[in-house]
C-alpha positions as CSV (number, residue, x, y, z in Angstrom):
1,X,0.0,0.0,0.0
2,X,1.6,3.6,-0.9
3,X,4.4,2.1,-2.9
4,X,4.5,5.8,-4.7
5,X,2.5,8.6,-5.5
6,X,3.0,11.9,-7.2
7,X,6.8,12.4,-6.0
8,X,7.8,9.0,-5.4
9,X,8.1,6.9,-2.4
10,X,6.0,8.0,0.8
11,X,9.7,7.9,3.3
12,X,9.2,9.8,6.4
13,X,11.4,12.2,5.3
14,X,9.3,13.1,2.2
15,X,6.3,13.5,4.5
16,X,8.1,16.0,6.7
17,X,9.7,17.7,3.6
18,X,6.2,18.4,2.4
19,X,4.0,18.9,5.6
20,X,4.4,22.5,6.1
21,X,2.9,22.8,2.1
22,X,0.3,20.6,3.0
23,X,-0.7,23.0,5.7
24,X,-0.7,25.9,3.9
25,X,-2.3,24.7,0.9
26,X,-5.5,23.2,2.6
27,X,-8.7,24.8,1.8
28,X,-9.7,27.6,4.8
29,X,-13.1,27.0,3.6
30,X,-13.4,23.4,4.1
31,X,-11.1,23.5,7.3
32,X,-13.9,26.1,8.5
33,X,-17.1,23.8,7.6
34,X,-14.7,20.4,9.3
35,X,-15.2,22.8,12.1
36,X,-18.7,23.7,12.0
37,X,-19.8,20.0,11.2
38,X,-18.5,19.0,14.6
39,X,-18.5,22.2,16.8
40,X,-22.0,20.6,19.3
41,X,-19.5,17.7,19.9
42,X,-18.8,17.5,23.6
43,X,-16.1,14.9,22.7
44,X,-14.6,13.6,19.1
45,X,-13.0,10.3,17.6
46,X,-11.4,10.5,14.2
47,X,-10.5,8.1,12.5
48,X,-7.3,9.0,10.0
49,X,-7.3,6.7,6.7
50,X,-3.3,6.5,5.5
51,X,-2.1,9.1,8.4
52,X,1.5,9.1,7.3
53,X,3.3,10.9,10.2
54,X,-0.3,12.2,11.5
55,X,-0.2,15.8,9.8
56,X,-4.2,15.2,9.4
57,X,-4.0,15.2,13.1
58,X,-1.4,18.4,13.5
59,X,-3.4,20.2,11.1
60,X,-6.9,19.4,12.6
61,X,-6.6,19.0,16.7
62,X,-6.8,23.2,17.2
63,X,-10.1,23.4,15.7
64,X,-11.9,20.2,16.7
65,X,-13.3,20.0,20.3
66,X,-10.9,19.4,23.1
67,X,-11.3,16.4,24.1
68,X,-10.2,14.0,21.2
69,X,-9.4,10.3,20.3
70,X,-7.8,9.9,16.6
71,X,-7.0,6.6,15.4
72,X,-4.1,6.9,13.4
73,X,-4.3,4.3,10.7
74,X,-1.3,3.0,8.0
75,X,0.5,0.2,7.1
76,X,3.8,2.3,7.1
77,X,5.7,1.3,10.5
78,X,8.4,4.0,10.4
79,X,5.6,6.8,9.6
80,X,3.6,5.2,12.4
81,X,6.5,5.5,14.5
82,X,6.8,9.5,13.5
83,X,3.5,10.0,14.4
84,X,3.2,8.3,17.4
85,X,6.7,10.4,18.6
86,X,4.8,13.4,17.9
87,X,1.5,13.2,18.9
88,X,2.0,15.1,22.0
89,X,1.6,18.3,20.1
90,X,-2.0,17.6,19.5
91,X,-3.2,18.7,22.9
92,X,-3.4,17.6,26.0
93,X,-7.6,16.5,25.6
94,X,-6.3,14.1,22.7
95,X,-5.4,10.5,23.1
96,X,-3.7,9.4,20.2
97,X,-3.9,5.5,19.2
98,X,-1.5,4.1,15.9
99,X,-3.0,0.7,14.4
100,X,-0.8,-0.7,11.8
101,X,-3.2,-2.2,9.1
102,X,-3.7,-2.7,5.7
103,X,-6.6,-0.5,4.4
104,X,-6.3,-2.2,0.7
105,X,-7.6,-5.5,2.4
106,X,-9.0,-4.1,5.8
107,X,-11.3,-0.9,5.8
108,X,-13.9,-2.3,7.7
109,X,-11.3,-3.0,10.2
110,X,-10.1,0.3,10.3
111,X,-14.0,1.9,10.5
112,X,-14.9,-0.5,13.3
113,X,-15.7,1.3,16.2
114,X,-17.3,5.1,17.3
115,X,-16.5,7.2,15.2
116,X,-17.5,11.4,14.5
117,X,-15.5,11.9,11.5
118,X,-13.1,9.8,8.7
119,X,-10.4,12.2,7.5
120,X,-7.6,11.4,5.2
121,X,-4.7,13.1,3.0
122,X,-3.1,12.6,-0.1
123,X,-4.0,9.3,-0.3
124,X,-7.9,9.2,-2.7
125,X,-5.6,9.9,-5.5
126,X,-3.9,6.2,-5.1
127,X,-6.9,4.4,-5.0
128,X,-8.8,2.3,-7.5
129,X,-12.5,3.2,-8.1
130,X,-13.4,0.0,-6.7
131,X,-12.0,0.8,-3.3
132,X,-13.3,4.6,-3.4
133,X,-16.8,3.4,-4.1
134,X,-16.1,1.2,-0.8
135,X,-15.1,3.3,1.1
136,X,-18.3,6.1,-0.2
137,X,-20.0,2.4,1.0
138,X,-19.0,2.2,4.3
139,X,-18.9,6.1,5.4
140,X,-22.9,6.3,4.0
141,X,-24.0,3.2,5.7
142,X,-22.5,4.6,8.9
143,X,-23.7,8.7,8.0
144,X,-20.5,9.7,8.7
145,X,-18.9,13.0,7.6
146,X,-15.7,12.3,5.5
147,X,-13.3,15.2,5.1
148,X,-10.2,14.6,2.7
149,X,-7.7,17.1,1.7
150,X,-4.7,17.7,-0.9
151,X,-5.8,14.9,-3.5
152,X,-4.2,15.4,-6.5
153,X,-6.7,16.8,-9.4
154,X,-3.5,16.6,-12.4
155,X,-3.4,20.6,-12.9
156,X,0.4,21.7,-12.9
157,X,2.1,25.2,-13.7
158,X,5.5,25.8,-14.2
159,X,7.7,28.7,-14.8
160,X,9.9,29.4,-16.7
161,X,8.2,27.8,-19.1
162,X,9.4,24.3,-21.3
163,X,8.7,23.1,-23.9
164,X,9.1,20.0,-22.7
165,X,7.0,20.6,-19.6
166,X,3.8,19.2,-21.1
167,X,4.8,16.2,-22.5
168,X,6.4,15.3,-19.0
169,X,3.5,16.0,-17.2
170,X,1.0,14.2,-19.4
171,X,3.6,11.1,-18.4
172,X,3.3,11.8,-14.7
173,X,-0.4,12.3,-15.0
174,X,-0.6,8.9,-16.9
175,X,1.7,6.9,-14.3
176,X,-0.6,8.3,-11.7
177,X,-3.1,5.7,-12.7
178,X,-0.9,3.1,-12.4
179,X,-1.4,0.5,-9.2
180,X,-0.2,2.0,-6.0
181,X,-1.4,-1.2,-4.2
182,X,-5.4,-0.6,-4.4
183,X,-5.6,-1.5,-7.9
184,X,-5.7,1.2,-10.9
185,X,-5.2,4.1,-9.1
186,X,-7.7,6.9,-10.3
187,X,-4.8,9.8,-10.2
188,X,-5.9,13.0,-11.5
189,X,-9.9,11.5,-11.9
190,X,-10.0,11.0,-8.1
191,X,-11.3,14.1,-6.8
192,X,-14.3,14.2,-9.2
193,X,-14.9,11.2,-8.7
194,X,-15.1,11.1,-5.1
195,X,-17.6,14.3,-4.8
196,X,-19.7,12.4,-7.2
197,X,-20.2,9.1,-5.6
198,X,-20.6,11.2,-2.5
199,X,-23.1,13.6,-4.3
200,X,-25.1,10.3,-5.9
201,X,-25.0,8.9,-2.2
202,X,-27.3,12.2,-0.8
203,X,-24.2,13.6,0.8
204,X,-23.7,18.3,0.7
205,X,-20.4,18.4,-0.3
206,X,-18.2,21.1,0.2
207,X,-15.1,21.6,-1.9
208,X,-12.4,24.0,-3.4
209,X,-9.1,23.6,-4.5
210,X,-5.8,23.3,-1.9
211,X,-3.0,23.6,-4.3
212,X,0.8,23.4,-3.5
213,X,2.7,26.6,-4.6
214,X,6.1,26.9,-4.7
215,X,8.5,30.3,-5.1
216,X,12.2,30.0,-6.0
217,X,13.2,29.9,-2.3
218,X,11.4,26.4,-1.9
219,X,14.4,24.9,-3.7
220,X,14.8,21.2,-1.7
221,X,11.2,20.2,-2.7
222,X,10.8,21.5,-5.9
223,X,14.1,19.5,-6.5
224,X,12.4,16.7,-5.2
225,X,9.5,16.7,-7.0
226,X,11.0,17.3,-10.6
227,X,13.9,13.8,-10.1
228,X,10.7,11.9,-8.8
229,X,8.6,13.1,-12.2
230,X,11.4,12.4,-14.1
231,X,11.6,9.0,-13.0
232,X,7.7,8.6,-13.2
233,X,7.8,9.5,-17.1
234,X,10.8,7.1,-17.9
235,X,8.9,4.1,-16.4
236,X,6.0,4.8,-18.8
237,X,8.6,5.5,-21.9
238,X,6.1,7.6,-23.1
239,X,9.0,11.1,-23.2
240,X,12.2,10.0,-25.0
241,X,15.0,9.8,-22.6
242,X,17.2,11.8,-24.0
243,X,14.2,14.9,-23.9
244,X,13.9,13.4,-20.1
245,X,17.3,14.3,-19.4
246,X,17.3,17.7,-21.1
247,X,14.1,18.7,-19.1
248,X,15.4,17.5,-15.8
249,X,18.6,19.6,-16.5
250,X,16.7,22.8,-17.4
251,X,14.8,22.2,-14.2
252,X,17.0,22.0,-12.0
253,X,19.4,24.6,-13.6
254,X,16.1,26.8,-12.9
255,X,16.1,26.1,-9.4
256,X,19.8,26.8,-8.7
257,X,19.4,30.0,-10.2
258,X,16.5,31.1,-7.8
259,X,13.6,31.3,-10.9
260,X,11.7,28.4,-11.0
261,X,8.3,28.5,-9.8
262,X,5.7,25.5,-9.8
263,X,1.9,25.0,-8.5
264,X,0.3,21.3,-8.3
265,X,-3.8,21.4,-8.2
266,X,-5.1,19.8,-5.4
267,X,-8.7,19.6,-4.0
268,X,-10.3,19.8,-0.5
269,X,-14.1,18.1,0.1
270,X,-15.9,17.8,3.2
271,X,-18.5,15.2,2.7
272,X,-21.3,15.4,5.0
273,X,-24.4,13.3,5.4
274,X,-27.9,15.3,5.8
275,X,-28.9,16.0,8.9
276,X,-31.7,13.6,9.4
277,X,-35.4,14.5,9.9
């Protein structure tokens, strides 16, 4: 599960590298209606589908009600361990539990239980649309609220420009639907995808976009993202390696010389069931 995604391998040092984008990119709007779907909550329990090092949980605990129980869920050990080490920050009303499971074989496993709200991040864009409509399954037959940020919708700007850049991307885009250990991943399709089925199922659905932007001074991740791209479009030989390499050296020349700017389109929902009668 999580073999790759959009930059490569999901290390623990990737998903620190990339937190502090995460939390700046996510949607304010949906962040506020997360809030305002739980705010007559005395008490909370979240459960947090492919946690990572718990950022989900960093970037939620201040706005949810105090006292919290989040349920930290992956099949990663190291990030488990990560999150688990720093889970104090969350507050001292949360108690923080890490359960090391496989959610390609196990999401009823991982749903078992009480639970207020299923959040997740970076992770719908990995899945095949057999598991997505599984998980839309088991969230509706419960009526919970499912709130998932930063999945990857396939819109990418670069500058300076390439002309090489869209030919690359369209290779990245296309590896993205490759099997990340759910089956066919859905890539670029899954956010549209996911309001619809969630739409279909009766659920309001909030959304807007969370996209990562990066200036010339965010040089480490922008060098990050462009090897792990270049890599992505070699394994699908669809860019000629020789244009590969040629691309990958005007990139990086770009970011050495403090001009390259990028932004990767993401999208924020916050499915909600209707409040019933």
């Amino acid at each position: 599960m999580r073999e790759k995604g959009l930059v490569g391998a999901f290390t623990e040092d990737w998903l620190a590298l990339r937190e502090p984008y995460d939390a700046r990119a996510r949607n304010s709007d949906v962040l506020s209606a997360v809030t305002e779907a739980v705010a007559g909550c005395q008490s909370i329990s979240i459960v947090d589908l492919g946690c990572g090092i718990g950022a989900t949980l960093r970037a939620l605990s201040s706005r949810l009600p105090r006292k919290q129980t989040w349920r930290l869920v992956d099949n990663n050990v190291g990030a488990l361990d990560c999150a688990r080490a720093i889970a104090v920050g969350a507050g001292a009303g949360a108690e923080v539990r890490t359960i090391l499971l496989d959610l390609a074989n196990d999401l009823h496993a991982a749903l078992d239980g009480p639970i207020n709200i299923v959040t997740t991040s970076a992770f719908l864009d990995l899945v095949s649309q057999e598991w997505l409509e599984q998980l839309v399954g088991c969230t509706v037959a419960r009526h919970l609220p499912l709130y998932a940020a930063l999945t990857y919708d396939g819109r990418v700007a670069l500058k300076p420009i390439d002309l090489r850049d869209e030919a690359v991307v369209a290779a990245v885009n296309r590896h993205q639907l490759g099997n990340k250990g759910f089956g066919p991943a859905l890539g670029p399709n899954a956010p549209t995808c996911a309001i619809s089925l969630f739409q279909a199922a009766g659920y309001n659905v909030v959304h807007g976009h969370s996209d990562w932007t990066f200036d010339p001074v965010d040089r480490e991740i922008q060098l990050e993202i462009f090897a792990a791209w270049a890599d992505a479009a070699r394994e699908t030989g669809a860019v000629p390696i020789a244009d590969l390499d040629l691309w990958l050296g005007a990139r990086r020349d770009a970011v050495a010389l403090g001009r390259s700017q990028l932004r990767i389109g993401h999208v924020d929902f916050l499915a909600q069931p209707v409040a019933r009668p």
